[in-house]
N, C-alpha and C positions, 0 to 999 in steps of 0.2 A: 261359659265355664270359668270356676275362679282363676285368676290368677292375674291379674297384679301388678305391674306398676307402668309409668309413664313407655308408650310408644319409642323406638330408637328414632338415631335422626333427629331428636327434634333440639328445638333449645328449650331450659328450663323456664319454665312458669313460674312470675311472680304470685303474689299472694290472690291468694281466692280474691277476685273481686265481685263486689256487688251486683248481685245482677238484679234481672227485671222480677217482678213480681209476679204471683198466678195471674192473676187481674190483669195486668199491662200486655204479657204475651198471650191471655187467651185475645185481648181485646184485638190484639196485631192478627191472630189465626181468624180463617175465614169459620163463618159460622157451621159450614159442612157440607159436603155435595155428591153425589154419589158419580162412579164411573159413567154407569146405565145412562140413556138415552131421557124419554122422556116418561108418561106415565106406562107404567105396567099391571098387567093382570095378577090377579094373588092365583090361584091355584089352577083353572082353566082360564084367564084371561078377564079384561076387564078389570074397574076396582069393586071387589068382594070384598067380603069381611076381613077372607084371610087373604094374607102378602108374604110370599116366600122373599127373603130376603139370603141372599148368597156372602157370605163371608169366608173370604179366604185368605189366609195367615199361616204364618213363619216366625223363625225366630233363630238366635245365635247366627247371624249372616257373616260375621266378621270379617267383612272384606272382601268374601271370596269374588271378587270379580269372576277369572281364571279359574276353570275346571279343578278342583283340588286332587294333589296327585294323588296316587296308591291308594292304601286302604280309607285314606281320611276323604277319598271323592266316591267312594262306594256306600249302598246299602245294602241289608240285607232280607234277603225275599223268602220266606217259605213258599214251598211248591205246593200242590196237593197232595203227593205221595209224603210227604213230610221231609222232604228233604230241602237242602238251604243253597240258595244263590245268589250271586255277588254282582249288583246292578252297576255300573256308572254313572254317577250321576254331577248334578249340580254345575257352579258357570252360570252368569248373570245370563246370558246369553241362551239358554236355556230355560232360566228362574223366568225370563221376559215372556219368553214363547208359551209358554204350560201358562201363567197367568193371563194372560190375552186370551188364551184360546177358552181355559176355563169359563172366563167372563161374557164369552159372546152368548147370545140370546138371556143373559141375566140382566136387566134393568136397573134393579136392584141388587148393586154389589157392593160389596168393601174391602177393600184391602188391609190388614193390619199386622202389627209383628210384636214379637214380644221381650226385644230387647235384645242390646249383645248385638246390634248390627254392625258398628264399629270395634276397634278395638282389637290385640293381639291378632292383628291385619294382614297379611302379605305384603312384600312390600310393593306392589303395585300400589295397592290403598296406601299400605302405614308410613310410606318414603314422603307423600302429601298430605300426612295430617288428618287423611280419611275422606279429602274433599273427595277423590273418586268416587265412594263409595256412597256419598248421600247426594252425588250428582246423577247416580245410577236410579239409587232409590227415589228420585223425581223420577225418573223416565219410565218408573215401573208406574205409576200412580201408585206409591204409598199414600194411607189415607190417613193412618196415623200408629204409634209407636208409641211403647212403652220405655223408660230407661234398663239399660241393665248395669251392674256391675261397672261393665268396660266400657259403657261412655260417661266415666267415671275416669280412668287413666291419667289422664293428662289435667286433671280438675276440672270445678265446677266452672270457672271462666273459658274455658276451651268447649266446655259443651254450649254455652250460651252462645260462641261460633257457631257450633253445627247447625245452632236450629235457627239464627239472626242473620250468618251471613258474614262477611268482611275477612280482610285477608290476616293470614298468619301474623301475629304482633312482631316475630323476629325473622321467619323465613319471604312473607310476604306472599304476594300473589306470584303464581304459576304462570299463567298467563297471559301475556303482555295487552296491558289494556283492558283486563278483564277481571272486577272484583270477584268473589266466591259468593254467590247467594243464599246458601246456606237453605235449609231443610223446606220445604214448601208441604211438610205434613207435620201435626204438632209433636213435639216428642212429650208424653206423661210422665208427670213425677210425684203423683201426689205423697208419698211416705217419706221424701227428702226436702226436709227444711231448713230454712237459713236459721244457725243459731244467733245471733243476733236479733232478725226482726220476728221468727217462730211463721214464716211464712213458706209455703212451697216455694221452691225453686223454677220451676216449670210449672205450666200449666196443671194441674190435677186432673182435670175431665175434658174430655170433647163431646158433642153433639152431631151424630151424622143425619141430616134429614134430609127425604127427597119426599114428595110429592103427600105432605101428609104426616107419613113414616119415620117414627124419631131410633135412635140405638143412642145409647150413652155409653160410652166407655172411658172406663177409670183404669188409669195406669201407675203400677209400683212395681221396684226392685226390691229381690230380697233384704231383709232387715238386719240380716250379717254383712251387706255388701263392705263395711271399713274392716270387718277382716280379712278381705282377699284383694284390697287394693293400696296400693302405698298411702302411707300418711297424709303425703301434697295433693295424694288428687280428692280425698274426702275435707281437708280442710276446711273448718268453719260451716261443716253441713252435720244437719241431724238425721238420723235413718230412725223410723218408726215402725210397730207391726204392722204385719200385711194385714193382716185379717180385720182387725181395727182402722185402718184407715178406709179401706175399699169401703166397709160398715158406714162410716162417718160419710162418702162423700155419694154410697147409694143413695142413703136417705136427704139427703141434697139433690140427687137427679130428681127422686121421687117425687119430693114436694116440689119441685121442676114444671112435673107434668112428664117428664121422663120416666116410661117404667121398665121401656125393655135395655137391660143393658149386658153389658158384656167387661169382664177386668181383663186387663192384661197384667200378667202377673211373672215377672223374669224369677221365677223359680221354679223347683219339678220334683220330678222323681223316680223311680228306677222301676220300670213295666217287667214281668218275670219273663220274657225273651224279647234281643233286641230286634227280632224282625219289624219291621214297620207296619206290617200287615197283619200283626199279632193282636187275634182278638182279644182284646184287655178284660174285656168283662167274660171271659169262660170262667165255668163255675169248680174250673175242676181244684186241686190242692194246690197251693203255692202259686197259682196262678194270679191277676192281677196287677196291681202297683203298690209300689211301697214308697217312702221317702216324705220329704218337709210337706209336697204339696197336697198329700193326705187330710192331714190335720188343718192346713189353711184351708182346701175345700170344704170340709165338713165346718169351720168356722165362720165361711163367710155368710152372710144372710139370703134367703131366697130371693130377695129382691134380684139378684144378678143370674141372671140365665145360662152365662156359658161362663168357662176361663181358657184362657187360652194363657198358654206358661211355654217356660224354657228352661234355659241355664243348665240342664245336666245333659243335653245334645242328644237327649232321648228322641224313640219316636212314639207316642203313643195317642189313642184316642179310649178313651174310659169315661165312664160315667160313675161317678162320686155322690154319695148321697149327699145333701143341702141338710144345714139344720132339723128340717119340718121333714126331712127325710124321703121327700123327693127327687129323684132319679137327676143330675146334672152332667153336661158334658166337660168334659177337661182333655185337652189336649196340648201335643206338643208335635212341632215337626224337624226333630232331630235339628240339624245345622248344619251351617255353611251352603244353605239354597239347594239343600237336596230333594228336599220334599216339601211340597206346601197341603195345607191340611184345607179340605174344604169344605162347609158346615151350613148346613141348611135352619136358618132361625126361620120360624112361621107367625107372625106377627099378626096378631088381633087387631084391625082396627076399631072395634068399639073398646077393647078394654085398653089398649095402645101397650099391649103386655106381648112377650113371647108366649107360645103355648110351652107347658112344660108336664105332660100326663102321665107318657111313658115313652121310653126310648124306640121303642115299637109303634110307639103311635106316629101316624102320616102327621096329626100335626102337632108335630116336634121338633128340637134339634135333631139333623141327623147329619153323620161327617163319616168323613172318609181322608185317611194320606195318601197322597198321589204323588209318585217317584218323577222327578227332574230329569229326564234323558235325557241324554246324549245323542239320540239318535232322531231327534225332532230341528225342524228350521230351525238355526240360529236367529234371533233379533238382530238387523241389519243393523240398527244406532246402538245399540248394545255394543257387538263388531267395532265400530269406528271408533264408540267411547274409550273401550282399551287399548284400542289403536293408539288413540291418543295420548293417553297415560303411559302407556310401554315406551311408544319413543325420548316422553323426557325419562323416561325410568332406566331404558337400555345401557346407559354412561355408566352407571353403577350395577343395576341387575346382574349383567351377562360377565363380571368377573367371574372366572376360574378359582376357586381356595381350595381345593381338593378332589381324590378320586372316591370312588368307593365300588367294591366290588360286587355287589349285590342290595338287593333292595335294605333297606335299614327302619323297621317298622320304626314307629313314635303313637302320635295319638289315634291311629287305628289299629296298634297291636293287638287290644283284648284279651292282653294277658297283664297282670298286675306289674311285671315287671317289663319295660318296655327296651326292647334293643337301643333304640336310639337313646334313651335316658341312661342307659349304661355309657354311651358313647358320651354324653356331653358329661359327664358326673369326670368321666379319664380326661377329659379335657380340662376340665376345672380343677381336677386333680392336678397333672401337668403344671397349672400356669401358678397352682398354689406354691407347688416343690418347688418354681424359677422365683418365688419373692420370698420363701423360706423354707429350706428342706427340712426341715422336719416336719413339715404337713406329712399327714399319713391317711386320710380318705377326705372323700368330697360324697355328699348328699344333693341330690337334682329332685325340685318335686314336680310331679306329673304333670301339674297343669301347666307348666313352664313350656313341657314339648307341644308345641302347635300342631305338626305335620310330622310328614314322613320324610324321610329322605330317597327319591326312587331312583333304580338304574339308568333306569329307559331316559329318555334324555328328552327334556322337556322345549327344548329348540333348536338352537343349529350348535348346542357346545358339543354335542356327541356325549354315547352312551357311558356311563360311571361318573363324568364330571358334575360335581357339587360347586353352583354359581354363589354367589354372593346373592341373591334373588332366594335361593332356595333355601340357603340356612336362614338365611333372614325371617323367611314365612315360619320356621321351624324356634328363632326365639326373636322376636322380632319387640323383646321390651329390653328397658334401660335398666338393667341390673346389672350390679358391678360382683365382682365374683373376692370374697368376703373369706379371711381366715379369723377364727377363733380357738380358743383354747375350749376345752371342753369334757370333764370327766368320762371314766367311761361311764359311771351311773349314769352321765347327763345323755350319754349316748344310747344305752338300752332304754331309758325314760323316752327318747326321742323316738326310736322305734316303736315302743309299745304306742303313745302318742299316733300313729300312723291309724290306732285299728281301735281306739279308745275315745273316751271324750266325746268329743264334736263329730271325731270323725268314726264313731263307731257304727252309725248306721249305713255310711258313704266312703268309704276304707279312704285314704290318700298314700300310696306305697312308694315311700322316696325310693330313688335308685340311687342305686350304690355303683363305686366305682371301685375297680377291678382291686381283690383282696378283701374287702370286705364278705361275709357270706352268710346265713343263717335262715332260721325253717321257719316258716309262718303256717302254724296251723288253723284254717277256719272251720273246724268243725268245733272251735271254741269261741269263748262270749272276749269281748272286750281285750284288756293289754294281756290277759291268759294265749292271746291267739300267737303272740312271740316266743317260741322257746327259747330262753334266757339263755339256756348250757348250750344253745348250739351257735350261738351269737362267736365269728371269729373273723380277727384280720391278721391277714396273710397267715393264718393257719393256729395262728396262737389265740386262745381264748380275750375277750374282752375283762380286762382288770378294773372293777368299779371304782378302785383312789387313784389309779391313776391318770395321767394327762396327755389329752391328744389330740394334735391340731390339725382343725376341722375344716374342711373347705365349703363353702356353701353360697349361692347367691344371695344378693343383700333383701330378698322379700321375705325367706328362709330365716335369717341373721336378724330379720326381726321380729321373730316369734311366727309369721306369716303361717296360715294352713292351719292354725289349731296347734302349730310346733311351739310350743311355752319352752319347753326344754332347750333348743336349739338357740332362743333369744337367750338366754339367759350366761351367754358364751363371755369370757375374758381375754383382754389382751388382743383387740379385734386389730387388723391388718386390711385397706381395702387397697382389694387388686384394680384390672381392668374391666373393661366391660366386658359381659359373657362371651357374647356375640364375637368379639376378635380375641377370646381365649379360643371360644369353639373352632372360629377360620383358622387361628394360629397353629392348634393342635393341628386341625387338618391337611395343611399346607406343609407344614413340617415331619409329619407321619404319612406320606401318602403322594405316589407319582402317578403317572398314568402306565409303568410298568409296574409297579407295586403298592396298589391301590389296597384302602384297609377295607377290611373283612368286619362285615357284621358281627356283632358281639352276638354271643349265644343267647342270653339272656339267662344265665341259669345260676345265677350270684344268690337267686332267693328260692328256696324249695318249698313250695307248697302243697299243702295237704288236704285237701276235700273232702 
């Protein structure tokens, strides 16, 4: 999911260095192998014509080592009666067990994901740089991976870590005596090239083959990704289109001898109910999927048999018509290892093609999402890997910075306006009025809030206490908290901005902090969905000449999210970093006798 810039914690990255070429790091990856055993049967046993090949994939994992609290570690489930329930899920520890279990009696398996596996981390993962989390993703047999967005964060030289190995340039190795080996699955990049040599960064494609059996998969992140990630960490890289490069490196497998393949595509789109279980292709009105990965699936060439996408933390499995207007599967499995999605490719061996006839037909793709319980074995080395991680984490984790008296939704809200994003917007409010009081509101944008903040007490601090661990996972990037000067026109253009432009098909609804208030109608098109007249802080209408200083973190302050208006600010002031604005408000507003109260969320009125 967007958002933006360098991991906390860490030290700053010098300049993008040079990395290795496509060429050099496929030549370092192994040629490809599958989980399975030895030879298997295609559809009753034996090798036959046909070869059911098992692929099952994920995406957006970011870190979740640790079961994600509240509503951000839930899915939700339609009943049969039509009524909705609220699963638990996810936890590496879980993601291990369902994968395992899936794979047995499959020969032919793969594993792959679609990006966004690091990145706006917890700080179990984000406290080290992420090595936990691709020390995980070996344990799981990842087979290989797409980039997304957010292993992008920290730059392209920090991702050439992930996937090469070697320790931190400033923090160093973890582990006494123990370098970091870095990814033992490829990560794909083909749509990101070095501006200088015009070469991919990463590898563009892999090759999986067992016994015969080829899959080519081609890996790209969305083609907007230097809009939602800070300046430092795209430096000296090119982002090109999805749909065009996947084109350009199919017909590369092709003439290969490769013909069945598969994209990993870190981009998505919005299914018309989030249940996971929501048949996408019902034919009824307003049903199916909408959003970017629409138009890339109908772009990309038949040649590629499935996609498997992410980045909006959806859940969905749909079929997209191809080009030639053949029926394709496209899916996604929401995020943070809640669901893994599982897809039955049927592989030809005379044509060395997927079948692709009808989504009804036996042999075809056929998939399903399968929810992460909670309520299955834990993975034993799974257990001990956290183990691990926690105890050097614990020293800083298990600080106390605040109470709170009740749950505090964020990115599982599912309301535009999110409690928690009212609470950090007062926070950045606050720390703006102590470096100059005449700040007079603070904007927080969505994708900033990672998590929820929950009552229930996530180890031995007791029930209401907010650790240092927790707000962490909740902004857990290097943004410094940003005043500018800013008309009010600039400030109604920033609002309309929210529901316009870029962001009209996929709303971005900054939260406002406390004083700010006004009505977003969507049963309107585009910046019409802002009612202007009803635009007010602390009660007094919004004056277009005049001036008003703005608080906002510095991804915001640079136009970040499609906000052109927001960059565009005067007379810029930079605070601290968010993260000890957010502790500092909370610390100083809140005991364990007079713990702060959820904000209402009701600063924004919405009209449907």
């Amino acid at each position: 999911m967007p958002v933006r810039t360098s991991r906390r914690l860490r030290a700053a990255l010098g300049a993008v260095a040079t990395l290795a070429t496509a060429g050099a790091l496929m030549a370092a990856m192994p040629a490809g192998s599958g989980h399975g055993g030895g030879p298997g049967g295609g559809h009753g046993g034996g090798q036959g014509r046909y070869q059911d090949v098992q692929l099952l994939s994920f995406n957006d994992f970011h870190g979740n080592l640790e079961p994600p609290a509240g509503s951000s570690g839930q899915v939700t489930e339609t009943q049969a009666d039509g009524t909705k329930k609220q699963i638990d899920a996810g936890g590496v520890e879980y993601l291990a067990t369902s994968l395992r279990t899936a794979r047995a009696g499959h020969p032919y398996s793969i594993t792959a994901a679609a990006g966004d596996l690091i990145g706006a981390s917890p700080l179990l993962s984000g406290l080290f740089h992420d090595e936990p989390t691709v020390e995980a993703m070996n344990k799981l047999d990842l087979d290989v991976t797409s980039v997304g967005n957010h292993e992008f964060d920290e730059g392209a030289k920090e991702l050439s870590r992930m996937q090469n190995g070697g320790c931190h340039p400033t923090a160093g190795c973890y582990e006494a005596g123990k370098t970091f080996e870095g990814a033992d699955y490829p990560y794909l990049a083909a749509n990101v090239t070095d501006e200088k040599t015009g070469k991919p960064i990463l590898a563009p494609y892999w090759v999986w083959k067992q016994n015969g059996v080829k899959v080519g998969f081609i890996g790209v992140t969305l083609e907007g990704t230097p809009n939602i990630v800070s300046a430092d960490g795209v430096k000296g890289l090119k982002f090109h289109d999805e749909i065009e490069t996947v084109n350009k490196y199919a017909k590369i497998l092709d003439k290969q001898g490769v013909k069945s393949i598969v994209a990993l595509i870190h981009e998505g789109g919005a299914p018309a109910s989030t249940s996971y279980n929501y048949g996408c292709d019902s034919p009824g009105a307003g049903d199916g999927i909408s959003g970017p990965i629409v138009d890339i699936a109908k772009g990309i060439t038949p040649k590629v048999d499935a996609l498997v996408t992410g980045h909006t933390h959806q859940a969905y499995v749909c079929t997209i018509p191809d080009p030639s207007g053949k029926p394709r599967m496209v899916t996604s499995a929401s995020s943070y290892g809640k669901l893994y999605t599982d897809t039955t490719l049927t592989y030809d061996r005379r044509t060395k093609d997927i079948v692709r006839t009808s989504v009804k037909s036996p042999k075809s793709p056929t998939s399903a999402n399968h929810v992460v319980t909670r309520t299955q074995p834990k993975a034993a080395d799974m257990t001990a890997l956290i183990g691990k991680w926690n105890k050097l984490a614990a020293p800083v984790s298990n600080q106390a910075v605040g109470y709170i008296s009740g749950d505090v939704p964020g990115r599982g809200a599912g309301t535009p306006e999110e409690p928690l994003g009212d609470l950090i917007a007062d926070a950045q409010l606050a720390h703006a009025k102590s470096l100059d009081p005449k700040a007079s509101l603070a904007l927080m944008n969505p994708g900033g809030v990672r998590s929820d903040l929950v009552f229930k007490a996530s180890g031995s601090e007791g029930d209401g206490v907010v650790t240092y661990g927790e707000a962490f996972t909740v902004q857990p990037f290097s943004n410094t908290v940003n005043l500018v000067d800013l008309t009010g026109e600039q400030v109604i253009t920033a609002l309309q901005q929210q529901v316009s432009g870029s962001n009209e098909a996929s709303p971005k609804i900054l939260q406002p902090s406390a004083g700010l208030t006004y009505t977003l109608d969507m049963t309107k098109a585009g910046a019409a969905r802002v009612v202007v007249d009803s635009i007010r802080l602390n009660g007094a209408a919004i004056d277009p000449a005049a001036t008003y200083r703005v608080a906002m973190n510095s991804f915001l302050a640079g136009g970040g999210d499609g906000f052109a208006a927001l960059g565009q600010g005067k007379n810029p002031l930079v605070g601290s970093d968010d993260l000890k604005a957010f502790n500092d408000y909370l610390t100083a507003n809140s005991s364990a006798a007079n713990p702060i109260a959820p904000p209402k969320g009701d600063r924004i009125t919405i009209v449907k």
